[in-house]
Structure formats: structure tokens, C-alpha cells
PAGUDREN-344740 format. One record per residue (C-alpha): chain; residue number from 1; x, y, z. Coordinates in steps of 0.001 Angstrom, whole numbers. Example, Ala and Ser with C-alpha at 12.3 -4.5 7.8 and 13.67 -1.06 7.14 Angstrom:
<nodes>
NODE   unit   pos         u         v         w
NODE      A     1     12300     -4500      7800
NODE      A     2     13670     -1060      7140
</nodes>
This chain:
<nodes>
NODE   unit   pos         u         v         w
NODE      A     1    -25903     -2323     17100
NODE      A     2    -25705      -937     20568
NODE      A     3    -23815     -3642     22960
NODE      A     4    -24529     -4141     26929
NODE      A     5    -21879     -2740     28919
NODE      A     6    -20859     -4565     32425
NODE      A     7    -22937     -4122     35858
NODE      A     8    -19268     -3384     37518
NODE      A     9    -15901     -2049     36846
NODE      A    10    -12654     -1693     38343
NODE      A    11     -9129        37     37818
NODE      A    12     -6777     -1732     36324
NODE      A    13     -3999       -28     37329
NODE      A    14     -2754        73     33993
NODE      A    15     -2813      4043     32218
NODE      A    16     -3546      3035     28521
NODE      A    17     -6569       520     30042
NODE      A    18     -8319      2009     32047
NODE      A    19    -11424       263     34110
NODE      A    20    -12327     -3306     33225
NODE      A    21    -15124     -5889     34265
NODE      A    22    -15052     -6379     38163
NODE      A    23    -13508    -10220     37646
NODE      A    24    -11378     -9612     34793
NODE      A    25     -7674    -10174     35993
NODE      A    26     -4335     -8445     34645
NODE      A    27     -1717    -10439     33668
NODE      A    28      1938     -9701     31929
NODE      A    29      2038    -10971     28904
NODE      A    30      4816    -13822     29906
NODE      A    31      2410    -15333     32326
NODE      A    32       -44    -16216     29332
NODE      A    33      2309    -18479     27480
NODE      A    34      4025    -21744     28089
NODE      A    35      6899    -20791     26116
NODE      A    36      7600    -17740     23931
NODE      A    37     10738    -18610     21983
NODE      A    38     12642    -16524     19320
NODE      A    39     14139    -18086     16335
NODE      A    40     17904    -18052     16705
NODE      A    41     19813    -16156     14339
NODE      A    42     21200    -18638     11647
NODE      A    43     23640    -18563      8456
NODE      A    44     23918    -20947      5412
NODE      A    45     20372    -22656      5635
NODE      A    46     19492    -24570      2653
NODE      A    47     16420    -24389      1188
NODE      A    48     14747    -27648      -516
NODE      A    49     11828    -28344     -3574
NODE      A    50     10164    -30089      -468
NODE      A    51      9800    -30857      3316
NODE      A    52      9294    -28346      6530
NODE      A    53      7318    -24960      5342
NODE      A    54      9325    -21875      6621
NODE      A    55      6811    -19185      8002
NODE      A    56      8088    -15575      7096
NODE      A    57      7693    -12511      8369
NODE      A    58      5763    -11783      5253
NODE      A    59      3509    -14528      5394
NODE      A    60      2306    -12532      8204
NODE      A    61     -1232    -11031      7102
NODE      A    62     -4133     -9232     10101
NODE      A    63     -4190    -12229     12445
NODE      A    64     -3553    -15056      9813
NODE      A    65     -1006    -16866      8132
NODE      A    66      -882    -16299      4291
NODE      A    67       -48    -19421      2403
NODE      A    68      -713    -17984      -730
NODE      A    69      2821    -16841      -751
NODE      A    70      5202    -19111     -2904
NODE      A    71      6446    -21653      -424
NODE      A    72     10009    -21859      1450
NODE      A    73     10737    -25472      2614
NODE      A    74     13909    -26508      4737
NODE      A    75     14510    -30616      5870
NODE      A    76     13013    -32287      8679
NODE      A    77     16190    -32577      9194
NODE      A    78     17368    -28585      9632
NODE      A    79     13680    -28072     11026
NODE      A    80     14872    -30466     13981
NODE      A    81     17931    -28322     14929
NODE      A    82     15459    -25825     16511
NODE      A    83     12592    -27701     18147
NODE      A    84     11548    -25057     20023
NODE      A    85     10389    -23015     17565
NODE      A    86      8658    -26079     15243
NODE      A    87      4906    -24856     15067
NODE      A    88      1491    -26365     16821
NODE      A    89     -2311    -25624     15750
NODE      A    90     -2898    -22712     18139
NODE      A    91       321    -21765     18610
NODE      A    92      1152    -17027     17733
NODE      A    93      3700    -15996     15565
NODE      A    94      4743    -12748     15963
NODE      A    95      7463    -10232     14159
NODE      A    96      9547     -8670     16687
NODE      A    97     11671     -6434     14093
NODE      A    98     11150     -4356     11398
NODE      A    99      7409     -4038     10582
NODE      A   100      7458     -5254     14285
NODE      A   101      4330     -6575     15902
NODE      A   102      2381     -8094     12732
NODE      A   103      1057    -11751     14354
NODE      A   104      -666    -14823     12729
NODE      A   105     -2219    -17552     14418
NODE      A   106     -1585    -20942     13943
NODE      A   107     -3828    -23230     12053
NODE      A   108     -4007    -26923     11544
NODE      A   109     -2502    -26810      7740
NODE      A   110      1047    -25644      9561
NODE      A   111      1138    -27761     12185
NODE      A   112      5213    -28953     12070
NODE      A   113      6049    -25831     10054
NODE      A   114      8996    -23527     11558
NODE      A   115      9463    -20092     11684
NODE      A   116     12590    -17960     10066
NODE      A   117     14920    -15221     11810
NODE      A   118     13367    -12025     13503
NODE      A   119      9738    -13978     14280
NODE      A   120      8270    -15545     17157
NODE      A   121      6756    -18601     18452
NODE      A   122      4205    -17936     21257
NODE      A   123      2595    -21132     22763
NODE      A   124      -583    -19732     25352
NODE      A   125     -1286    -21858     27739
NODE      A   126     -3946    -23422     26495
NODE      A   127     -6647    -24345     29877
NODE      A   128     -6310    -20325     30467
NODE      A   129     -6073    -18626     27143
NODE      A   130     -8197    -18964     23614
NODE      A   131     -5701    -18451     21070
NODE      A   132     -8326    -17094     18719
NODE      A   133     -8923    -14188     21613
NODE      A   134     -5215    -13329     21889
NODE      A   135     -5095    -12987     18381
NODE      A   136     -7818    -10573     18390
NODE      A   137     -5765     -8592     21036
NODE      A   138     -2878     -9141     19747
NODE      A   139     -3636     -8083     16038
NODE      A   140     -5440     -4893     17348
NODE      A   141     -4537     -1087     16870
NODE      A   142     -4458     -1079     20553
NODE      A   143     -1891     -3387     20996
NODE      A   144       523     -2078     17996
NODE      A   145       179      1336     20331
NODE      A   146      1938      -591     22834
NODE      A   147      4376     -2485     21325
NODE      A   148      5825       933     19754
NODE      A   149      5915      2635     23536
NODE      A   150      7572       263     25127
NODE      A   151     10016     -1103     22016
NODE      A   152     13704      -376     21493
NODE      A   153     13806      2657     19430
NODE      A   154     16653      2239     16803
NODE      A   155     16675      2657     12460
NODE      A   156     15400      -734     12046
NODE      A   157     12121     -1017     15337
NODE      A   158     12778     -3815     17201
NODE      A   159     11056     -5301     20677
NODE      A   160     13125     -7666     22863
NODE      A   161     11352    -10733     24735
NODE      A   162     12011     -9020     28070
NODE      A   163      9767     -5979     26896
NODE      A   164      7192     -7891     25269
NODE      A   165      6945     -9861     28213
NODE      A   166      6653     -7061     30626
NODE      A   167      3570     -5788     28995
NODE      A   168       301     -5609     31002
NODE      A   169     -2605     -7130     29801
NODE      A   170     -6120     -7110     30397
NODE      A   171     -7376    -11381     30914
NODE      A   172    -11188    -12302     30952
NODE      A   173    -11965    -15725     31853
NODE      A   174    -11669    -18298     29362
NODE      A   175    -15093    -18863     28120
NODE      A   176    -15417    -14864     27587
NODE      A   177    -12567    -14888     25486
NODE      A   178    -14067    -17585     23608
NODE      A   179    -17169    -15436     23805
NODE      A   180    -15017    -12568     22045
NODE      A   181    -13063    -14948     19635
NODE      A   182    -17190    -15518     18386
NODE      A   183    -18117    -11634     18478
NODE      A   184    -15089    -11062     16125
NODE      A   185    -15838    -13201     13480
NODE      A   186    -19604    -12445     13185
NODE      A   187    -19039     -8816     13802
NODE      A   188    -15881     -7955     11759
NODE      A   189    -17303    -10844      9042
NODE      A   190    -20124     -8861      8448
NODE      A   191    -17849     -5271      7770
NODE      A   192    -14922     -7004      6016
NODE      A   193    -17935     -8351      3845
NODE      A   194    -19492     -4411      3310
NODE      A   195    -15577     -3165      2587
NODE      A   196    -14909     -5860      -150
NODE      A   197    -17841     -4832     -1415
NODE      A   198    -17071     -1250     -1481
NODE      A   199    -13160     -1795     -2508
NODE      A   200    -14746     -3608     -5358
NODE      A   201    -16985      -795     -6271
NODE      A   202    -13953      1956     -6399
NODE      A   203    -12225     -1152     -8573
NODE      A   204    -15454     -1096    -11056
NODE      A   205    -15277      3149    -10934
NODE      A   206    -11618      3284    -11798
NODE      A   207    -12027       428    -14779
NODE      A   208    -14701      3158    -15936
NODE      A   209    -12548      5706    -15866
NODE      A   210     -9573      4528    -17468
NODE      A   211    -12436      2968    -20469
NODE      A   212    -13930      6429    -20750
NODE      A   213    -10249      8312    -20668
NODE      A   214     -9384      5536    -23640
NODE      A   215    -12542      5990    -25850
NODE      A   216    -12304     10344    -26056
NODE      A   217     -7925     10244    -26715
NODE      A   218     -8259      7356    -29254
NODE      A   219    -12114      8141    -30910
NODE      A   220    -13106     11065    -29889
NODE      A   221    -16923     12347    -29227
NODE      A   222    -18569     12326    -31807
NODE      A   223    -19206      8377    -33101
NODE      A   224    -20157      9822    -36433
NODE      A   225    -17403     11571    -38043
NODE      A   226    -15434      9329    -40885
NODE      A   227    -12965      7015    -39271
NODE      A   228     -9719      5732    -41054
NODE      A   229     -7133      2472    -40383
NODE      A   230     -4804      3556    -37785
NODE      A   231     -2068       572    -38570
NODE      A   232     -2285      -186    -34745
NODE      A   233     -3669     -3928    -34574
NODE      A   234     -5103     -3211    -31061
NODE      A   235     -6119       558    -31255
NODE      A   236     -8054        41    -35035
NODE      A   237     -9565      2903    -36183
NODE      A   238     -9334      6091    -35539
NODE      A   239    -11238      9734    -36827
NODE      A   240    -10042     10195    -40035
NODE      A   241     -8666     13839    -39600
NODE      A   242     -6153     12821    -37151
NODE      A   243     -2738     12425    -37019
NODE      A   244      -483      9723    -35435
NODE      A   245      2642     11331    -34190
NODE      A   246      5672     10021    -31813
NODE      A   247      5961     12172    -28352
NODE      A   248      9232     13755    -29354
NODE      A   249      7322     15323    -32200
NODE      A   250      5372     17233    -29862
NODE      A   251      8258     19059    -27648
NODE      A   252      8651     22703    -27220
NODE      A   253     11116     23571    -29661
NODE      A   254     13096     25174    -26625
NODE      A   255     16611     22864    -25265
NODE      A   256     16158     20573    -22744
NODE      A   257     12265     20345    -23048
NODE      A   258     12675     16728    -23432
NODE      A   259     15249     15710    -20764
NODE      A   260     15340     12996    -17836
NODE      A   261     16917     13773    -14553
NODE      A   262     20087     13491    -13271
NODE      A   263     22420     10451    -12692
NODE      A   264     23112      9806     -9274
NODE      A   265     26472     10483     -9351
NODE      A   266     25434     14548    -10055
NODE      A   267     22446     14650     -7345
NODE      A   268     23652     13168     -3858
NODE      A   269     21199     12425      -895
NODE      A   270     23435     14728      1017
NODE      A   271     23172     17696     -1430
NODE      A   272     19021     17859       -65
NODE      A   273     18770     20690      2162
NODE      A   274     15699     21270      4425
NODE      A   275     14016     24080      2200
NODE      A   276     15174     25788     -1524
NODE      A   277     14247     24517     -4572
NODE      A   278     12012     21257     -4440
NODE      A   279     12467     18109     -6107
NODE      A   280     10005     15835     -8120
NODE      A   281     10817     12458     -7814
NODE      A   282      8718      8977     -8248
NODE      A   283      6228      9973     -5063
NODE      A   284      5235     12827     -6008
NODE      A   285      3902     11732     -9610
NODE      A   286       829     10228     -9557
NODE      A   287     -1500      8928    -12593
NODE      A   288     -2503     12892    -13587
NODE      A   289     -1494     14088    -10158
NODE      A   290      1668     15698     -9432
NODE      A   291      1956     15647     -5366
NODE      A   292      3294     17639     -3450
NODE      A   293      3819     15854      -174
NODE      A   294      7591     14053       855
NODE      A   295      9377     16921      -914
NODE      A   296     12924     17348      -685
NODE      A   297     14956     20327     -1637
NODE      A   298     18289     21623     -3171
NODE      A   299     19900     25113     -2716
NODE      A   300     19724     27378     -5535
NODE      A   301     22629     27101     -6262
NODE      A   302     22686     23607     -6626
NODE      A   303     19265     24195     -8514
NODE      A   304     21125     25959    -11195
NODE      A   305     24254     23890    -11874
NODE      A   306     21198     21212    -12843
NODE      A   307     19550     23418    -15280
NODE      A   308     18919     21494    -18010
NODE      A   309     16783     19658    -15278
NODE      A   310     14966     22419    -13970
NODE      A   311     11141     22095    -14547
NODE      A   312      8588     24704    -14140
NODE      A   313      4608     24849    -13211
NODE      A   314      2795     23773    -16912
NODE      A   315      5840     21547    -17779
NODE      A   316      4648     17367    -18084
NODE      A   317      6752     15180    -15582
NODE      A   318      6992     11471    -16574
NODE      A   319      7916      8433    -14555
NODE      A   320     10658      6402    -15893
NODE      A   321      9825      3697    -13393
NODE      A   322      6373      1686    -12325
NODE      A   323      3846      1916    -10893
NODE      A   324      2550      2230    -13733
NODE      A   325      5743      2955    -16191
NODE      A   326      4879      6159    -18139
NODE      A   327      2644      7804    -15706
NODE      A   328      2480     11430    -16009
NODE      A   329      1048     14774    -14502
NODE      A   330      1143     18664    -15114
NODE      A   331      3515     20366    -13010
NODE      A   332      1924     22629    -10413
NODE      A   333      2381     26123     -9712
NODE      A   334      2329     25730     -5687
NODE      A   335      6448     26524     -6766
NODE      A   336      7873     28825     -9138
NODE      A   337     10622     26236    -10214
NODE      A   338     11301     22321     -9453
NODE      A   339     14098     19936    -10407
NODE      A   340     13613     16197    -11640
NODE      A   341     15505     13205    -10036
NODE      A   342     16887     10273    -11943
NODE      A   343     14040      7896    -13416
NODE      A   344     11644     11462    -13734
NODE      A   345     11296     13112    -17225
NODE      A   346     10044     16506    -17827
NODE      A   347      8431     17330    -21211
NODE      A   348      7860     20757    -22136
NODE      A   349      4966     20661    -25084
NODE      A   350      4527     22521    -27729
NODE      A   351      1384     23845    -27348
NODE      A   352       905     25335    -30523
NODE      A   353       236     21282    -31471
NODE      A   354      -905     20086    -28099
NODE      A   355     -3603     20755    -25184
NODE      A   356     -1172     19986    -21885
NODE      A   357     -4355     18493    -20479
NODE      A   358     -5632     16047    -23650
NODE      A   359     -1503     15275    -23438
NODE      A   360     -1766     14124    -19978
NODE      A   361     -5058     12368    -20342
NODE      A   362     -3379     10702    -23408
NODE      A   363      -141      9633    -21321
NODE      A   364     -2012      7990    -18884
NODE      A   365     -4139      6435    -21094
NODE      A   366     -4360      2386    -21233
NODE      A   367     -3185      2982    -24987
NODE      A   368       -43      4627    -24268
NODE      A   369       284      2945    -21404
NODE      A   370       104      -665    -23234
NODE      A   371      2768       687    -25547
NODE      A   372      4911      1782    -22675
NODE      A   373      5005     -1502    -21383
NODE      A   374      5832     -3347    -24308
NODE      A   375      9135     -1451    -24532
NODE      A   376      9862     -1373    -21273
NODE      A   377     12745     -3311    -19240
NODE      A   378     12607     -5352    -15781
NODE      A   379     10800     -7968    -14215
NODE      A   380      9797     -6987    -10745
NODE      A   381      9524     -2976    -11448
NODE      A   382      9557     -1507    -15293
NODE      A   383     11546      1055    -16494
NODE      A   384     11196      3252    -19837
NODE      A   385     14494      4383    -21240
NODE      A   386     14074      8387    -22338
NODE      A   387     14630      6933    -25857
NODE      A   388     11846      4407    -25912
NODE      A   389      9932      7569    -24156
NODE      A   390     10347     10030    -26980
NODE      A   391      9371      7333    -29525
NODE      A   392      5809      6376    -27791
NODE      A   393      3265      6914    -30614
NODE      A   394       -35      9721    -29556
NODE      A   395     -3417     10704    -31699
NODE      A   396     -3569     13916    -32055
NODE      A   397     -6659     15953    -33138
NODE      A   398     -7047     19205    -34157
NODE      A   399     -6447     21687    -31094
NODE      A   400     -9718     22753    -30710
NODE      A   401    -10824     18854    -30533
NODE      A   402     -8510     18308    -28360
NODE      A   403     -9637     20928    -25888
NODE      A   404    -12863     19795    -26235
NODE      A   405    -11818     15926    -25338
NODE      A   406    -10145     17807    -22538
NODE      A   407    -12780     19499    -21127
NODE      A   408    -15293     16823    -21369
NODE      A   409    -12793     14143    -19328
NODE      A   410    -12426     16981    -16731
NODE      A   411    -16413     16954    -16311
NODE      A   412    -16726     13296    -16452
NODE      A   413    -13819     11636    -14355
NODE      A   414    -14602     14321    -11688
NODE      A   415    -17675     12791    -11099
NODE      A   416    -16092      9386    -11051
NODE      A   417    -14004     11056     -8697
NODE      A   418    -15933     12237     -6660
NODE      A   419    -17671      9089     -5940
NODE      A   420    -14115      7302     -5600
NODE      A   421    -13567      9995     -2767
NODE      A   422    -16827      9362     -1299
NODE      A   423    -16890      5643     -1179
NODE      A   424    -13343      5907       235
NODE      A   425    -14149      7425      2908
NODE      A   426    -16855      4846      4170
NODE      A   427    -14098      2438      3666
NODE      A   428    -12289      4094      6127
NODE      A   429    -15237      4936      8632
NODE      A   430    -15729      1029      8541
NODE      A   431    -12349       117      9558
NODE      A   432    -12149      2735     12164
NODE      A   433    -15870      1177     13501
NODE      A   434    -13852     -2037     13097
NODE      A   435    -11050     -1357     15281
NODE      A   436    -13356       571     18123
NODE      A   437    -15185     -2702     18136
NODE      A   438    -12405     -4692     18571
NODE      A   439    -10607     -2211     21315
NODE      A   440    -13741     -2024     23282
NODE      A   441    -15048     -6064     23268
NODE      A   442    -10724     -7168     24193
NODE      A   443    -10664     -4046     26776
NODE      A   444    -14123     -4817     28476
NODE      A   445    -16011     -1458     27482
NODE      A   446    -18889     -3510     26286
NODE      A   447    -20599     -7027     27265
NODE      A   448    -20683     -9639     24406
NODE      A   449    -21641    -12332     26736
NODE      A   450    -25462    -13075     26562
NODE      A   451    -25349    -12758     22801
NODE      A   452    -22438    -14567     21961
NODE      A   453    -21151    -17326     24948
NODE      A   454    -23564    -20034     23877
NODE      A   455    -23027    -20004     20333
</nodes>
């Protein structure tokens, strides 16, 4: 939809902005607000079943408040030590350090609530400003651009109340904003809407994937050929010429082609150099993808006194650690030679027995991957132990079966993949549509007025 534009513009004054509408004012940011307050830092709060919700920086989710995060409560009692920052309807929370900048507007369900350490309270001033509008601005790419030129720039990104307050901002007249607060939830409804839509497609394409990977490494393609009991309750049967083996029955016969990487103690952070010999760790395995982006490196040197966990382009490399627990990828050749971190695993297959592709496929499979997870330790993240690895049970056809499985999943989750890419990629032109829309109705570039001020 092509939006009106306004009959007259002026300078701001302000670099980043730009002209706006002819009676659009500027304003710091401190003049829009009765009182913006930061929680005090505190010690030894007590948390109860009950009582005075505690809004987190977490809780903290594109312009809203997420309450589907478990619950903190502290007393009316601790709550009342810091009226200041106690909550209204309409009222802006805002993070000020760390992921710095992430707001949520107040609703009436947290009216009374308080807010923890490092957060916010902004009150507008409510005859001049719609909170709904300074949401909007506030939760905007634009504004994030902002907050990061103008905040202190230390390990941990912080932004004072002296610097956020300085900021310069652009201020229609109230029933504009309200105008604007309208425009953004019809507009953006109606593309959130076509992105769910299309996140839940990619969902539906990847369930399809993983089914199809599943069906050729634990039946095979052809539905006709004699099937036999596998002795797996879950898995049932299977094509009766093949075997069920254990991963460490498929191993190069070769030392230390079945190893995980080092313990800490022999790898230090401060051993990584800025080129050499790179390192595979967690990031850079992917379910069938090694990447190679985030690499560190070791000397050669260094490279070599870890030999038994060098691994080379063709090897398997196996995460120890979710997510998922097991996943696993063929090594790529973009280096002659690589060496695996704690909680990585490199297998080097015999491939006399086994197709490094069908292996992969098979790894990554929701069969193996279901078996993985049953023997695997932790609540929040898994971990595999190299023993429980090496004992994993795989089908294995004949090698010429197993190149043909191969062959055919390389035909058939391209495609998938291809749409995956594809659809991805609208995702992303809708969000970046999103955000001009946004940026251009907060900034003044175009006219929402006549269609939405009445509403």
C-alpha cells in the first residue's frame, strides 16, 4: 500500500532524523516523562510462592511484557521499599544494561508489579504522550541505532539516565501518535500474521524432512523387499538383509578414529592464536552442516601436541552437547587439517562398511537421535558421554544400498531445502518491510492520518 506523505517539512536539526512534518516538535527524551526512575541496586531480596510480580529483564519481549515466563513474586511489603519504581497501566520498562534497550509497555494485568535491577520505569506524561506510540518508537530498529551511539561502551553495554535522557526525539501531536499507535497494529498485525504463517510452513518442511531422512536410514526404498523384527519396540521392522550394529563397530580401524576433544585443562582460551590450524567446536556443527564461520585457531605446533585430536576433511564430527545432543556433519575440505574442542567427537569411518553420507544422514536421524537422548545427562542442556556415543545402535545396509539411500536424501531434502531457503528469505523481506514501516510512520516520512485518526 502506498501511504500519503505530508504537504510540508522541516529540519529537525537532528543528523539521524532528518526533515519532519512542519508542526511536529523535537523534544529530549526527559521532557516526555514524568519520572524515569532506575531500580536501585539491591542484595538479599527474598522471593515468595505469592504477592508483588517482579518484571525481568527477560520478561522483556518486542514492545510487550511476557507473562508466560514462570513468575517471580516479592511482598507488598519489599515491593513498598521502592515506590518509585512500583508499575502503572501505561507506564515503559526499559533494559538499560546488557541486551540494553529491549522495552515493554505496561498493561493493566501488571498494574502494582515492580521491576528488578538493571531495568527501568518510564512514566510519559500522559496529556502529551500515547504510551502505545512511544512504544512503537521506542521498540524500533531506529531507536536501538541510537541507544548504541550514544551508550557507554564497556564488556557488558550499558546506557546511563543522563544519556538516555539527552536523546532527541521526533514528537507529533497527541492524537497523531494515537493515529500511529492504530497504523501499527493493523499494519504490522496483518505481516506478523503472513510471517507466522510462513515460520509455520518452514516448521511443516523441516517435520518432512526429518520423516523422510527417518523412513530411507531405518526402511529403505523399496517397501517390498522382506522385512524382519528389529528388537527395537519403537523402530519395528526393518529390511531383512540388514544388520544392526553399535557406532564403535563402524570406526576406521586406524588409533584415535574414535576420540573426543580435549579437556580444558590441555586447550586454554589463551593458546587461540589469530590464524594456524582451526578449531571445530559446538558452532560450527550443525545438523549435517559443519560451519565454518566463528573459527578460532591454534599454532601448529600446538596443533600437533593434540594429535590424537586432529581431524581431517571426510572425518564425522559429533556434538557431545545439545542442541540437539548427537548432531553430526562431514568435515570439510575448505582446511587441510582441524582440531576438536572438548564436548566435539570426531569419528573416522570405516568405509569399507559405511557410506560417510548414509552415516551422517543416519546420525542425525530422529532414530538415533531418540536413542541419544535417552542416554544422555542434564536437565537444561544434554550431554552424551563418548562411551554412551560409541554404543548408539545404526542399520546398516549393504554399501551399495546405502549409497543409494544416500543419494536419493541428497535429491530430496535439497528440494526441501531449497524451499526452506526460499521461504526464509520472505520472512526476512517482511520484517525488513516491517521495520521501514515503522521508521517511516514514528519519523514522519509518510501521512497515516486520514486513514487511521478516526478509527
Amino acid at each position: 500500500m502506498k501511504y500519503p506523505v505530508y504537504p510540508e517539512m522541516k529540519n529537525s536539526g537532528i543528523e539521524w532524523l532528518g526533515e519532519i512534518p512542519e508542526h511536529w516538535e523535537v523534544s529530549k527524551f526527559k521532557w516526555l516523562f514524568t519520572l524515569i526512575y532506575r531500580y536501585p541496586t539491591y542484595y538479599g531480596i527474598k522471593y515468595e510462592d505469592t504477592g508483588v510480580i517482579e518484571v525481568r529483564g527477560e520478561m522483556l519481549k518486542k514492545g510487550y511484557i511476557d507473562l508466560s515466563k514462570e513468575p517471580r513474586y516479592i511482598s507488598k511489603k519489599t515491593s513498598s521499599r521502592f515506590p518509585k519504581t512500583i508499575l502503572s497501566k501505561g507506564d515503559i520498562v526499559m533494559s538499560v544494561r546488557g541486551t540494553m534497550g529491549k522495552i515493554g509497555l505496561v498493561k493493566e494485568e501488571l498494574e502494582g508489579a515492580n521491576i528488578t535491577a538493571n531495568l527501568l520505569k518510564l512514566s510519559p506524561k500522559r496529556q502529551l504522550i500515547n504510551s502505545k506510540w512511544l512504544s512503537i518508537i521506542l521498540n524500533s530498529n531506529l531507536f536501538e541505532g541510537i541507544l548504541n551511539n550514544v551508550s557507554t561502551q564497556t564488556t557488558i553495554k550499558t546506557i546511563t539516565v543522563p544519556e538516555l535522557g539527552s536523546i532527541q526525539m521526533p514528537v507529533p501531536p497527541i492524537k497523531e501518535q494515537k493515529a500511529i499507535a492504530i497504523f501499527f497494529d493493523k499494519e504490522t498485525g496483518r505481516i506478523d500474521q503472513l510471517i507466522d504463517k510462513k515460520e509455520q510452513l518452514i516448521e511443516l518442511l523441516q517435520e518432512k524432512r526429518q520423516a523422510l531422512i527417518s523412513q530411507a536410514v531405518t526402511k529403505g526404498l523399496n517397501s517390498d523387499v522382506p522385512m524382519k523384527d528389529s528388537g527395537i519396540e519403537f523402530l519395528g521392522e526393518i529390511p531383512e538383509q540388514w544388520e544392526i550394529t553399535q557406532l564403535k563397530r563402524i570406526q576406521a580401524k586406524e588409533e584415535y578414529s574414535f576420540v573426543d576433544g580435549p579437556f580444558g585443562s590441555d586447550l586454554k582460551n589463551e593458546e587461540y592464536t589469530d590464524d594456524g590450524i582451526p578449531l571445530i567446536q559446538l558452532n560450527n556443527i550443525k545438523i549435517g552442516e559443519h560451519v565454518i564461520q566463528n573459527t578460532n585457531y591454534i599454532s601448529e605446533e600446538k596443533a600437533r601436541e593434540l594429535y590424537k585430536h586432529n581431524i581431517f576433511p571426510g572425518d564425522i564430527v559429533i556434538a557431545k552437547m545439545a542442541d540437539p545432543v548427537a548432531r553430526a556433519a562431514i568435515v570439510k575440505s575448505v582446511y587441510g587439517k582441524y582440531v576438536i574442542v572438548a564436548d566435539c567427537v570426531k569419528l573416522s569411518p570405516n568405509i569399507k562398511k559405511i557410506n560417510r553420507d548414509f552415516l551422517v544422514y543416519s546420525i542425525n536421524s530422529k532414530f538415533i537421535r531418540q536413542e541419544a537422548e535417552k542416554v544422555s545427562s542434564g536437565t537444561t542442556r544434554l550431554r552424551i558421554s563418548l562411551g554412551e556415543l560409541k554404543n548408539l545402535k545404526i542399520l546398516l545396509p549393504p554399501i551399495e544400498e546405502q549409497q543409494q539411500i544416500a543419494d536419493y536424501l541428497d535429491k530430496e531434502t535439497s528440494k526441501i531445502d531449497t524451499l526452506v531457503e526460499k521461504v526464509t528469505q520472505q520472512i526476512s523481506n517482511l520484517k525488513e518491510y516491517r521495520q521501514a514501516l515503522i521508521s517511516n510512520a514514528v519519523t514522519g516520512k509518510i501521512d497515516v492520518r486520514e486513514v487511521y485518526q478516526d478509527e
